[in-house]
LOFI-440811 format. One record per residue (C-alpha): residue number from 1; x, y, z. Coordinates in steps of 0.2 Angstrom, whole numbers, plus 2048, in hexadecimal, padded with zeros to 3 digits. Layout:
! residues N
<rec><num>NUM</num><u>X</u><v>Y</v><w>Z</w></rec>
...
This chain:
! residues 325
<rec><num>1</num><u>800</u><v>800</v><w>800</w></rec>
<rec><num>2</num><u>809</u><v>80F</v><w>7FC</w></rec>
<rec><num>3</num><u>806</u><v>81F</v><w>809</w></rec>
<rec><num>4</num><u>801</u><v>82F</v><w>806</w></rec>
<rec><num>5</num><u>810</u><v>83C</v><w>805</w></rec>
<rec><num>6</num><u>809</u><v>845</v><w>813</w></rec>
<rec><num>7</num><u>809</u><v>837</v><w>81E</w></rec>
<rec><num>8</num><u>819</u><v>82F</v><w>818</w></rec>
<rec><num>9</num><u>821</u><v>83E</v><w>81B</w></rec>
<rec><num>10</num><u>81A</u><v>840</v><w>82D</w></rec>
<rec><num>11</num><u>820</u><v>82D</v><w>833</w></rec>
<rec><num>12</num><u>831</u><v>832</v><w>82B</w></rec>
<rec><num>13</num><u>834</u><v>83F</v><w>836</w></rec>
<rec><num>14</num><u>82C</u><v>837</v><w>846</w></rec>
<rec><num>15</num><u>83A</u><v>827</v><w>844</w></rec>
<rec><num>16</num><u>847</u><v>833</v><w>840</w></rec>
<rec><num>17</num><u>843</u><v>83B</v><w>850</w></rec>
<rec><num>18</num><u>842</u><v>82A</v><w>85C</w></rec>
<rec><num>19</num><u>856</u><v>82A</v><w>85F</w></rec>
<rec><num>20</num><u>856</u><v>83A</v><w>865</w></rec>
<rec><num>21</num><u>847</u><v>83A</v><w>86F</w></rec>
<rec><num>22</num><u>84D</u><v>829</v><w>875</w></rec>
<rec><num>23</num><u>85E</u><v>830</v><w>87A</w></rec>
<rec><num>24</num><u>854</u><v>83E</v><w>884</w></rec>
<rec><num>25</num><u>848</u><v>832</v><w>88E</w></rec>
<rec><num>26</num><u>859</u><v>827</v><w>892</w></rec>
<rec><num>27</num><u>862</u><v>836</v><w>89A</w></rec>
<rec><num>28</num><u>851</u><v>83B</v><w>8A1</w></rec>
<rec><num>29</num><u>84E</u><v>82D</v><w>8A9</w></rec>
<rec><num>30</num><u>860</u><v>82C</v><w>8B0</w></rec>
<rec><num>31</num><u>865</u><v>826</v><w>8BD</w></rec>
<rec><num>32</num><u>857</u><v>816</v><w>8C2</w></rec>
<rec><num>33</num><u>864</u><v>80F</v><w>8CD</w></rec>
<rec><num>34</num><u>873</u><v>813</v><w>8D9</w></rec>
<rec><num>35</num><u>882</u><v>819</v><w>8D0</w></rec>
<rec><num>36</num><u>895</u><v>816</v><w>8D9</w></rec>
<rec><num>37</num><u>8A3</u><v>821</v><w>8D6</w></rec>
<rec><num>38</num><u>8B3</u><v>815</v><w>8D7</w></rec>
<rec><num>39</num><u>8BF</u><v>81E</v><w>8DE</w></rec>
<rec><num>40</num><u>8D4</u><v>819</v><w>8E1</w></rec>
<rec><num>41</num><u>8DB</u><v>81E</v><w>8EF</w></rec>
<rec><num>42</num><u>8D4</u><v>81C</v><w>903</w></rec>
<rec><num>43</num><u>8C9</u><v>825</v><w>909</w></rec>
<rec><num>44</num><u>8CE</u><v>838</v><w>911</w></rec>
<rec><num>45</num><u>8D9</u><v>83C</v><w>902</w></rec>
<rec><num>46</num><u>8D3</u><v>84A</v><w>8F8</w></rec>
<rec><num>47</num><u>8CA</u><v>840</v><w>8E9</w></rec>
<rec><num>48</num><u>8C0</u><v>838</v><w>8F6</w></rec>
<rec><num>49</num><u>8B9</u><v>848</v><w>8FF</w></rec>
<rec><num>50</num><u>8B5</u><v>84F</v><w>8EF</w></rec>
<rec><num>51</num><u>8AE</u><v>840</v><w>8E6</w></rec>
<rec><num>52</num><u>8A5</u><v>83E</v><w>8F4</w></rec>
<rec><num>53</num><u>89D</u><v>854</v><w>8F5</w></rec>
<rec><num>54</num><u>899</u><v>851</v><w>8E2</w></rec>
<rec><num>55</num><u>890</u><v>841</v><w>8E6</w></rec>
<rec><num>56</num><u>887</u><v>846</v><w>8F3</w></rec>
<rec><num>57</num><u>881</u><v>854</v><w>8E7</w></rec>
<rec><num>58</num><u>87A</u><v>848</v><w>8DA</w></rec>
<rec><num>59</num><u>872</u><v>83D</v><w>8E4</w></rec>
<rec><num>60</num><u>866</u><v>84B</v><w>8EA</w></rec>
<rec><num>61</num><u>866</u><v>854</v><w>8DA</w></rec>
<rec><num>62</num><u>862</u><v>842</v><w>8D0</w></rec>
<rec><num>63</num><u>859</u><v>839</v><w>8DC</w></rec>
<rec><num>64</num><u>865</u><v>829</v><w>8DF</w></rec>
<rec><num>65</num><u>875</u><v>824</v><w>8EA</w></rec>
<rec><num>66</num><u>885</u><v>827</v><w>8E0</w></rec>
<rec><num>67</num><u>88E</u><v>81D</v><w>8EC</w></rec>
<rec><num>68</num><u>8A3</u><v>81F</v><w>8F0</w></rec>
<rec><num>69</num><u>8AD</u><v>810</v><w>8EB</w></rec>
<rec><num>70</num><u>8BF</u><v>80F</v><w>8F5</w></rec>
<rec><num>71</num><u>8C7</u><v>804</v><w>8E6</w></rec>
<rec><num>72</num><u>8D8</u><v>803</v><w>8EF</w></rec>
<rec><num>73</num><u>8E8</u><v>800</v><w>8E7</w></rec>
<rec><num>74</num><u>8F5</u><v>7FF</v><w>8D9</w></rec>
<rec><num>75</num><u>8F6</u><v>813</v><w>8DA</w></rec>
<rec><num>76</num><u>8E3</u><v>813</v><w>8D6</w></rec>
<rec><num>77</num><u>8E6</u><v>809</v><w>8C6</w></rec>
<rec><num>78</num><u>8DA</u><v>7FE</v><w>8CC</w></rec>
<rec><num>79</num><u>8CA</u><v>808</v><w>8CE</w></rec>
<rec><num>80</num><u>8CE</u><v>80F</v><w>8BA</w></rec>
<rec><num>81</num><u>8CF</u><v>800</v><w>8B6</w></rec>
<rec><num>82</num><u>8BD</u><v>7F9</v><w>8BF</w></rec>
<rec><num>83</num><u>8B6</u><v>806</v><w>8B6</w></rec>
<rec><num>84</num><u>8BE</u><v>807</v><w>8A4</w></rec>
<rec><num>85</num><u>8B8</u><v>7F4</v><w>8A3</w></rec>
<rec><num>86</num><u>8A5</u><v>7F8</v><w>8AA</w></rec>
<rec><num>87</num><u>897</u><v>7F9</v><w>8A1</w></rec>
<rec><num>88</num><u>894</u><v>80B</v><w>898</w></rec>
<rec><num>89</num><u>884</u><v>80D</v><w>8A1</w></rec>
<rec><num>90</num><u>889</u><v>81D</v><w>8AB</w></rec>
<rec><num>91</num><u>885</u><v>813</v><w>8BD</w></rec>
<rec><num>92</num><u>898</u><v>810</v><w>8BF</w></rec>
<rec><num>93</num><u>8A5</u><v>820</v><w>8BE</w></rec>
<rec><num>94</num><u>8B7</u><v>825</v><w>8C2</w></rec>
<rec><num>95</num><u>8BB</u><v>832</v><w>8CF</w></rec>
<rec><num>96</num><u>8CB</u><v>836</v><w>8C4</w></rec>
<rec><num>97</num><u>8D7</u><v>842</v><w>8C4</w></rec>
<rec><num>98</num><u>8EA</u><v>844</v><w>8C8</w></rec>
<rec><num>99</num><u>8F0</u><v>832</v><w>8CD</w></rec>
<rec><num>100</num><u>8E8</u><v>82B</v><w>8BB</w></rec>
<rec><num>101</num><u>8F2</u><v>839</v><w>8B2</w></rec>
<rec><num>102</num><u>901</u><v>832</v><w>8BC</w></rec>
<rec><num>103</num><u>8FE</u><v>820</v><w>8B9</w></rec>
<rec><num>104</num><u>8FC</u><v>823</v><w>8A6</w></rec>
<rec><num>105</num><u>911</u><v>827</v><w>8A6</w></rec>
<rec><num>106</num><u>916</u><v>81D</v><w>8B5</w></rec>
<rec><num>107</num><u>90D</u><v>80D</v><w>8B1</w></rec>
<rec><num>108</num><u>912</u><v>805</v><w>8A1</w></rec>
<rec><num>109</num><u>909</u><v>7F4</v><w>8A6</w></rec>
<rec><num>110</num><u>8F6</u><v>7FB</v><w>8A6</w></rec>
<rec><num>111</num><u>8EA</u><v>7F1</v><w>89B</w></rec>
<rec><num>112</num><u>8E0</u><v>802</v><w>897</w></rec>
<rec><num>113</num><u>8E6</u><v>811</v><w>891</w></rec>
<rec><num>114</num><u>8DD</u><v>821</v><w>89B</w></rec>
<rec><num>115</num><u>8DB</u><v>82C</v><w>890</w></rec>
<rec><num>116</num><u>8D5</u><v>822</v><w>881</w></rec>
<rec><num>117</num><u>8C8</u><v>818</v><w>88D</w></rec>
<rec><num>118</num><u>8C0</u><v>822</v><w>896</w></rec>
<rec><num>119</num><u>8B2</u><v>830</v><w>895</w></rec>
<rec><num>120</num><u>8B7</u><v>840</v><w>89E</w></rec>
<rec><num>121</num><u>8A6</u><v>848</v><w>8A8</w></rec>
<rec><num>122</num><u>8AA</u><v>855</v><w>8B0</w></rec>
<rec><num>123</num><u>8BA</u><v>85E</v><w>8BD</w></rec>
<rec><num>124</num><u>8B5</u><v>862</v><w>8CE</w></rec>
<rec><num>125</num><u>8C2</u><v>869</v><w>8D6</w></rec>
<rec><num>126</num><u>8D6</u><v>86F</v><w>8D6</w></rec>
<rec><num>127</num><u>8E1</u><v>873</v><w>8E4</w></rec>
<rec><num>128</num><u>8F3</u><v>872</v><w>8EA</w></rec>
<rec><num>129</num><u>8FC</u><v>867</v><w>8F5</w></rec>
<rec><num>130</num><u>903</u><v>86E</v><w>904</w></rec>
<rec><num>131</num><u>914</u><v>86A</v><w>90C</w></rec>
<rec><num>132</num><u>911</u><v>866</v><w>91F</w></rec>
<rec><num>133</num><u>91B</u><v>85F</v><w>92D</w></rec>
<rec><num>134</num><u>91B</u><v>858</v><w>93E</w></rec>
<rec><num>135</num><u>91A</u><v>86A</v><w>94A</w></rec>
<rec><num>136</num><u>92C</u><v>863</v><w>951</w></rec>
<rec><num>137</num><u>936</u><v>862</v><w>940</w></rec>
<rec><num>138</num><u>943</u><v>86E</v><w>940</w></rec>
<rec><num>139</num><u>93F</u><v>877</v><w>92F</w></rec>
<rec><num>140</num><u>931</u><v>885</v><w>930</w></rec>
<rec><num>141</num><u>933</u><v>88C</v><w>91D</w></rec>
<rec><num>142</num><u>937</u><v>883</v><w>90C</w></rec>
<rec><num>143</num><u>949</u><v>88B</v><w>90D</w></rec>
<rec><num>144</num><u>94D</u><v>884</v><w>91C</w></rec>
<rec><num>145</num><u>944</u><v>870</v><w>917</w></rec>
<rec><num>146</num><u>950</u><v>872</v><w>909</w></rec>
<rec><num>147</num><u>960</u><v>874</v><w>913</w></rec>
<rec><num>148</num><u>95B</u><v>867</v><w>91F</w></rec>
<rec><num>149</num><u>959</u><v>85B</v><w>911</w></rec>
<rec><num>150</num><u>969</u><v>85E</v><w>90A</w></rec>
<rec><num>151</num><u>973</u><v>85F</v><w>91D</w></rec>
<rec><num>152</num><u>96A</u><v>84C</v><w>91E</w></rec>
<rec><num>153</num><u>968</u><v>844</v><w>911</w></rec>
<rec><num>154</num><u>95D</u><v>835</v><w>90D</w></rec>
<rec><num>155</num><u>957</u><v>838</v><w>920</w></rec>
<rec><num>156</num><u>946</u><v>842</v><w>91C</w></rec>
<rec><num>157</num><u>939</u><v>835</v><w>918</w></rec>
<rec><num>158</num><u>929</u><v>83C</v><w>910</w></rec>
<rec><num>159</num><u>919</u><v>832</v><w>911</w></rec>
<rec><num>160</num><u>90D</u><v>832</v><w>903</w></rec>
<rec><num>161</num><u>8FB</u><v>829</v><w>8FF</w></rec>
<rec><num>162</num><u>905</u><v>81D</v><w>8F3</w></rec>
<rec><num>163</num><u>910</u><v>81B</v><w>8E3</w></rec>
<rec><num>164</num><u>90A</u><v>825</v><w>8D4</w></rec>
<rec><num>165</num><u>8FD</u><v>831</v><w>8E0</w></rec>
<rec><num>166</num><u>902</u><v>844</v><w>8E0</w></rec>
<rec><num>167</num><u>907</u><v>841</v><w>8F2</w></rec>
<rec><num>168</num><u>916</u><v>839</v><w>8E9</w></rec>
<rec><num>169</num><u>918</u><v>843</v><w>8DB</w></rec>
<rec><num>170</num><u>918</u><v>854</v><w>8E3</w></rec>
<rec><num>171</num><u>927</u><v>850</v><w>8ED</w></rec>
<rec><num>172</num><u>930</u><v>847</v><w>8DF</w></rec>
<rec><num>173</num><u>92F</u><v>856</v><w>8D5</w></rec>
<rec><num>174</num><u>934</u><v>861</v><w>8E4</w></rec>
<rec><num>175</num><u>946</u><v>855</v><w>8E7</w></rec>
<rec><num>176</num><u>948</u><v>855</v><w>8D5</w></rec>
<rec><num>177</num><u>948</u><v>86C</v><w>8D6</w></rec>
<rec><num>178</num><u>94E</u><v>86C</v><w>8E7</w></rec>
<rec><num>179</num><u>95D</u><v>85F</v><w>8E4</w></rec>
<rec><num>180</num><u>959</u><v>855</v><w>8F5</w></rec>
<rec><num>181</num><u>958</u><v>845</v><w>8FA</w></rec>
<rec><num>182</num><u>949</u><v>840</v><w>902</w></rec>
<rec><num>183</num><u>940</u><v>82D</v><w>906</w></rec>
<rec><num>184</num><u>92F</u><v>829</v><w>901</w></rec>
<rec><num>185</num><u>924</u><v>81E</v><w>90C</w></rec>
<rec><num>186</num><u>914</u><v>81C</v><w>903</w></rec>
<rec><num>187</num><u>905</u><v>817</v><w>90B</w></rec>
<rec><num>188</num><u>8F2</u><v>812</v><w>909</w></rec>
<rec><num>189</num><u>8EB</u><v>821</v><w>907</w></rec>
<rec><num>190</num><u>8EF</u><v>833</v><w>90E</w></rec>
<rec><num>191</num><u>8E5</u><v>831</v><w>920</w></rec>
<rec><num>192</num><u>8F2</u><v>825</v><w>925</w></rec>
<rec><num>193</num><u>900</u><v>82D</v><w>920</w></rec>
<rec><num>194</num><u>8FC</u><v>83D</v><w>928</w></rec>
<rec><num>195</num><u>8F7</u><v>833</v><w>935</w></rec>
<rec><num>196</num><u>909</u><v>82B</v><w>937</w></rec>
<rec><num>197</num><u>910</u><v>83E</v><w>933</w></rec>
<rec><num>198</num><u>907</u><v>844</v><w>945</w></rec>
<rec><num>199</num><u>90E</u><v>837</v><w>94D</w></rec>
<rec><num>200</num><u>91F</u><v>83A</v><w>946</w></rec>
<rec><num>201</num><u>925</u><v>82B</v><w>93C</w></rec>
<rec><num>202</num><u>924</u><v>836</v><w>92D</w></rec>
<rec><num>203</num><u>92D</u><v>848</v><w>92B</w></rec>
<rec><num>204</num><u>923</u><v>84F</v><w>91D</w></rec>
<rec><num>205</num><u>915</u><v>84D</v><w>910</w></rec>
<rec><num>206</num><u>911</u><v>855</v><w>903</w></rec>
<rec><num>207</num><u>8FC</u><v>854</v><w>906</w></rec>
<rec><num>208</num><u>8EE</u><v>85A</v><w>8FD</w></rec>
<rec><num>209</num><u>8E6</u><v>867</v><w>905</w></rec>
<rec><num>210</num><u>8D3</u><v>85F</v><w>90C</w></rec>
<rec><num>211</num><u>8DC</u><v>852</v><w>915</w></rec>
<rec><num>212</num><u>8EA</u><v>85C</v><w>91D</w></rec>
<rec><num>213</num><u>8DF</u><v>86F</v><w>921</w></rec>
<rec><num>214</num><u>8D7</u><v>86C</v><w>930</w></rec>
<rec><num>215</num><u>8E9</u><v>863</v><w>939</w></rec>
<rec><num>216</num><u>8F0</u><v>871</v><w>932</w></rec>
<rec><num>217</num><u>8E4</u><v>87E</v><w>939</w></rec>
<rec><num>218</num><u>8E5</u><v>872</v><w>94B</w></rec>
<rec><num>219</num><u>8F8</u><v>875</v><w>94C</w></rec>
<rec><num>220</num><u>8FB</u><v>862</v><w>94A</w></rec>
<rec><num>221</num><u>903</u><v>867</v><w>93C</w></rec>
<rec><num>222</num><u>90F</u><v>872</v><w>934</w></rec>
<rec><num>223</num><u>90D</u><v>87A</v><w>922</w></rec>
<rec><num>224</num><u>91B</u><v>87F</v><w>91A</w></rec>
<rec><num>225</num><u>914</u><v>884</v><w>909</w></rec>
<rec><num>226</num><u>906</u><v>87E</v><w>8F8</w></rec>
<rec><num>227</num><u>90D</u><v>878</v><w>8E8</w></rec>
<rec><num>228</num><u>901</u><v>883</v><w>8E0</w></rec>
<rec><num>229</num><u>908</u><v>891</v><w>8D5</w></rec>
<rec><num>230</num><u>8FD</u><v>89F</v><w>8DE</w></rec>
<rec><num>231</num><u>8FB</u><v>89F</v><w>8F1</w></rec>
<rec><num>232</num><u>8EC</u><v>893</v><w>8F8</w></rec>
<rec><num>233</num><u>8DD</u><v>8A0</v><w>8FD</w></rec>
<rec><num>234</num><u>8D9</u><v>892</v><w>90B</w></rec>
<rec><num>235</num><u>8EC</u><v>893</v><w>913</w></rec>
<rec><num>236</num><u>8F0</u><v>8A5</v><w>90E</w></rec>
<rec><num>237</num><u>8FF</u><v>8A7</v><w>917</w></rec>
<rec><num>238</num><u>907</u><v>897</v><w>911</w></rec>
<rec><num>239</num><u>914</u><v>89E</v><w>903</w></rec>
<rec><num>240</num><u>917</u><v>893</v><w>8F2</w></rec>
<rec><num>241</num><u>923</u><v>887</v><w>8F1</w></rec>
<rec><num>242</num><u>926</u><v>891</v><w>8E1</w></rec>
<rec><num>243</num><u>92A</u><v>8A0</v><w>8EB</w></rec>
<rec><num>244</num><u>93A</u><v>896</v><w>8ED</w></rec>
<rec><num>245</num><u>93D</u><v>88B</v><w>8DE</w></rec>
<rec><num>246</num><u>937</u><v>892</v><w>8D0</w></rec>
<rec><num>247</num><u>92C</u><v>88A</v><w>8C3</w></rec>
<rec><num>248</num><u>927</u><v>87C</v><w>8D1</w></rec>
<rec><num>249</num><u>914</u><v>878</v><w>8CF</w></rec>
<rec><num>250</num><u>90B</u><v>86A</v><w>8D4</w></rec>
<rec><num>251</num><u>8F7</u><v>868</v><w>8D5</w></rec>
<rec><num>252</num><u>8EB</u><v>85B</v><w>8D8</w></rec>
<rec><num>253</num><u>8DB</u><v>858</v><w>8CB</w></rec>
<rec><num>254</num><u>8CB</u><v>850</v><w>8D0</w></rec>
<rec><num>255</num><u>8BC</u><v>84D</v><w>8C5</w></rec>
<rec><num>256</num><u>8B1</u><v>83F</v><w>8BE</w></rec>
<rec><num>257</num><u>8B2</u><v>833</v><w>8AE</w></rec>
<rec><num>258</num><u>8A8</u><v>824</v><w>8A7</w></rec>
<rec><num>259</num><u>8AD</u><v>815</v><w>89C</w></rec>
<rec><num>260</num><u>8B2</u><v>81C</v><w>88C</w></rec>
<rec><num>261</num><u>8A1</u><v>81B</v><w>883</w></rec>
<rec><num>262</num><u>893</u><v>81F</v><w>88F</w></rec>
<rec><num>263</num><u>883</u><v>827</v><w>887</w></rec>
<rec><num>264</num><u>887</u><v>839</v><w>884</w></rec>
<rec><num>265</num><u>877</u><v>840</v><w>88C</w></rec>
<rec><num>266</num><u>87D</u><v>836</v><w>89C</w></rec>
<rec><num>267</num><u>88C</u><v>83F</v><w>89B</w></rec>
<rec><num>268</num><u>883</u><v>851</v><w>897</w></rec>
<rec><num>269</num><u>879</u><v>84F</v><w>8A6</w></rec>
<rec><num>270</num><u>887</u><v>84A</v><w>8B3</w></rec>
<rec><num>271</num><u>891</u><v>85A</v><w>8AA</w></rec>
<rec><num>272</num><u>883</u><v>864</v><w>8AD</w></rec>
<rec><num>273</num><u>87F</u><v>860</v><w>8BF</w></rec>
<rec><num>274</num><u>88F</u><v>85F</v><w>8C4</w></rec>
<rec><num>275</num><u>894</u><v>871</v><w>8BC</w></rec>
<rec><num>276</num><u>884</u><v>875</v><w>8C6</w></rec>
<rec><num>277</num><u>88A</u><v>86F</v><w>8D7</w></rec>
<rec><num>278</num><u>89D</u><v>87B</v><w>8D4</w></rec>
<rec><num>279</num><u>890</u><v>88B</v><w>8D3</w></rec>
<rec><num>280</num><u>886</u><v>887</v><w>8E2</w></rec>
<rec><num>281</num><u>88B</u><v>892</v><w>8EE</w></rec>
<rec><num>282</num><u>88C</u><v>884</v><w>8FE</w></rec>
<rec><num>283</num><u>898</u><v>879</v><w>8F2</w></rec>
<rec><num>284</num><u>8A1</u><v>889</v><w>8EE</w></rec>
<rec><num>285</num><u>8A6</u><v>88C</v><w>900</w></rec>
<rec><num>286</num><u>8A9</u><v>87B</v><w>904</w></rec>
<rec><num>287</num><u>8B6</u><v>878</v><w>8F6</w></rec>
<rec><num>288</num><u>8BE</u><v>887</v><w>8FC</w></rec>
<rec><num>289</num><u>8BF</u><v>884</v><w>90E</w></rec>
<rec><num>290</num><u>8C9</u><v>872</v><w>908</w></rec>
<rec><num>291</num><u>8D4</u><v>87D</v><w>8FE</w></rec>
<rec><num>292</num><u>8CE</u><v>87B</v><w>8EF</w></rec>
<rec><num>293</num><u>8C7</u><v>882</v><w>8DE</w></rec>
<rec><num>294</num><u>8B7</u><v>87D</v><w>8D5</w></rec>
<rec><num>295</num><u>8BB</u><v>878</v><w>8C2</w></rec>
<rec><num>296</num><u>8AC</u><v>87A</v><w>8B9</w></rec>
<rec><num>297</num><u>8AE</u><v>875</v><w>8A5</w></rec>
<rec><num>298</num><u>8A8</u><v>86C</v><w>897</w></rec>
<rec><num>299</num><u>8AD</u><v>857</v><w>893</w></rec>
<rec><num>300</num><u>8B8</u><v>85F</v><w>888</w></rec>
<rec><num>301</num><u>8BF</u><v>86B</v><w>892</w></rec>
<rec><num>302</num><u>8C0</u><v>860</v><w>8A1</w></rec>
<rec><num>303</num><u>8C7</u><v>850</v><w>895</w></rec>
<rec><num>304</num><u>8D6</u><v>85D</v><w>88E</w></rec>
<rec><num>305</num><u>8DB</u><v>861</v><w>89F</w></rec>
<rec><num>306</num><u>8DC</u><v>84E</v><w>8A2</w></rec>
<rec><num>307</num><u>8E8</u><v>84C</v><w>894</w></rec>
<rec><num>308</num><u>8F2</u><v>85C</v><w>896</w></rec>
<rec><num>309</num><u>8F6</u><v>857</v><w>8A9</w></rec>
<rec><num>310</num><u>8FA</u><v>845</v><w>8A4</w></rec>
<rec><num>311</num><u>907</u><v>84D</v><w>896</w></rec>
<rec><num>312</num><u>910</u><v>858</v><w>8A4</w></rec>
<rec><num>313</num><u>911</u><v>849</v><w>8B2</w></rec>
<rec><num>314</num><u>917</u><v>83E</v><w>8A6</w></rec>
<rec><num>315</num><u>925</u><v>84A</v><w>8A0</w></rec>
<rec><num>316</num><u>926</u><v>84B</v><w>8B5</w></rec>
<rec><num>317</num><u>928</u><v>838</v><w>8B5</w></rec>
<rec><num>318</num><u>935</u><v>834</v><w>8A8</w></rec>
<rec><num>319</num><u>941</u><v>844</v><w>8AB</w></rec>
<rec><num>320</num><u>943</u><v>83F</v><w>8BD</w></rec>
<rec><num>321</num><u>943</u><v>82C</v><w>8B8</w></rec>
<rec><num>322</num><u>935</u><v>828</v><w>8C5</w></rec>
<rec><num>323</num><u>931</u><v>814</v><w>8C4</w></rec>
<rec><num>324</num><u>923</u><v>80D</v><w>8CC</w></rec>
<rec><num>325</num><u>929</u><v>802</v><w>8DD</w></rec>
């Protein structure tokens, strides 16, 4: 039977718009189920706290748990990997950020490659480290850390929250600038190691700053000075350790990504909401108070920073001739 024009021209257009329409209900409906947010490091280190602000944030905004995941281990290698090989359904994401830009050099063995397979989502936040010691350790300004170093060398053991984290690599870069020798004692996760540096089995760590403020603001410990380039609005009177070795920089990234081909309205809509959450107010203050800044972008933007940190850690990595232990 043939059709009428008319109407062959009307049920043209209506199945030519059922993909799109389809595409709309699917992120509409999103999510039906708890989503979990793998995550590589223990909790208390930076990526946690902030995986866990954004999370918390979604699952009032979208009506379901996204759920923390502590995937320990490997230099968090281990959670990209758990979510690289999930299914691209948008319920399993990756806090990511520094220590998988640091793994893509340092690991040569990985059997997934970040960049290429995974979905960047969104950034959340950027801050500095922040050199602190035990209140007892005779250096009280970056000058004087460096001379102790060289007066005794191999004798300053730095903790950190495992190989490949930024824990390690802040410090790496600093012995590299600084022409020291230090130890590194990596640990679990930042909580124990600052933990271990209260105590005094440790002499230093190079922390992120939510971990480290409030020990820092209790007098448990003593800060010495943020890797950042710019002076850290939370600790204002901390100089830069670029005050004193010039061209040092070393910041941590945190942000969400999915396996590599999630449904792009998924991905609009976690962009959206979580670019949302950096211009509330309440978020706003929070990040600040951990020391941190919001970073509110694209997929684009957010997958270019991705691959622009991973490039300068890996030049980090090979110059200094840093091996995984």
């Amino acid at each position: 039977m043939k059709l009428p024009r008319r109407q062959f021209l009307h049920l043209a257009a209506g199945a030519a718009a059922l993909p799109a329409v389809s595409r709309i209900a699917r992120a509409q409906a999103y999510p039906t189920k708890p989503v979990r947010i793998i995550f590589g490091l223990a909790s208390g280190s930076a990526g946690d706290i902030l995986a866990r602000l954004i999370g918390q944030w979604l699952s009032e905004r979208l009506g379901q748990p996204f759920v923390i995941e502590n995937r320990v281990g490997a230099g968090g290698t281990l959670a990209a990997e758990a979510v690289v090989r999930s299914p691209p359904d948008g319920y399993t994401l990756l806090a990511c950020g520094s220590p998988d830009e640091i793994n893509a050099t340092l690991n040569d063995k990985l059997n997934f490659v970040f960049l290429r397979d995974v979905a960047p989502i969104a950034g959340i936040a950027r801050g500095p480290h922040v050199l602190v010691v035990h209140p007892s350790f005779p250096a009280k300004t970056i000058p004087e850390f460096i001379a102790y170093a060289k007066a005794n060398p191999g004798k300053v053991n730095f903790g950190s929250a495992g190989i490949g984290t930024m824990a390690h690599m802040a410090p790496e870069l600093f012995k590299v600038m600084a022409g020291i020798d230090m130890v590194h004692v990596p640990y679990r996760g930042l909580a124990p190691a600052l933990t271990d540096l209260i105590g005094g089995q440790v002499q230093a760590i190079f922390s992120t700053t939510p971990p480290a403020i409030e020990h820092i603001r209790a007098g448990k410990l003593r800060a010495l000075a943020v890797t950042s380039a710019m002076r850290s609005e939370a600790l204002p009177e901390l100089p830069t350790i670029g005050d004193f070795l010039p061209g040092y920089e070393a910041t941590f990234v945190v942000g969400l990504s999915a396996p590599k081909i999630v449904p792009a309205e998924i991905l609009d809509q976690l962009n959206r909401q979580i670019n949302a959450a950096l211009a509330d107010p309440g978020i706003k203050a929070r990040l600040a108070d951990l020391g941190t800044v919001p970073l509110p972008m694209t997929s684009t933007e957010f997958g270019k920073l991705l691959a622009d940190e991973t490039e300068k850690w890996g030049k980090v990595i090979k110059s200094a001739g840093i091996k995984p232990e």
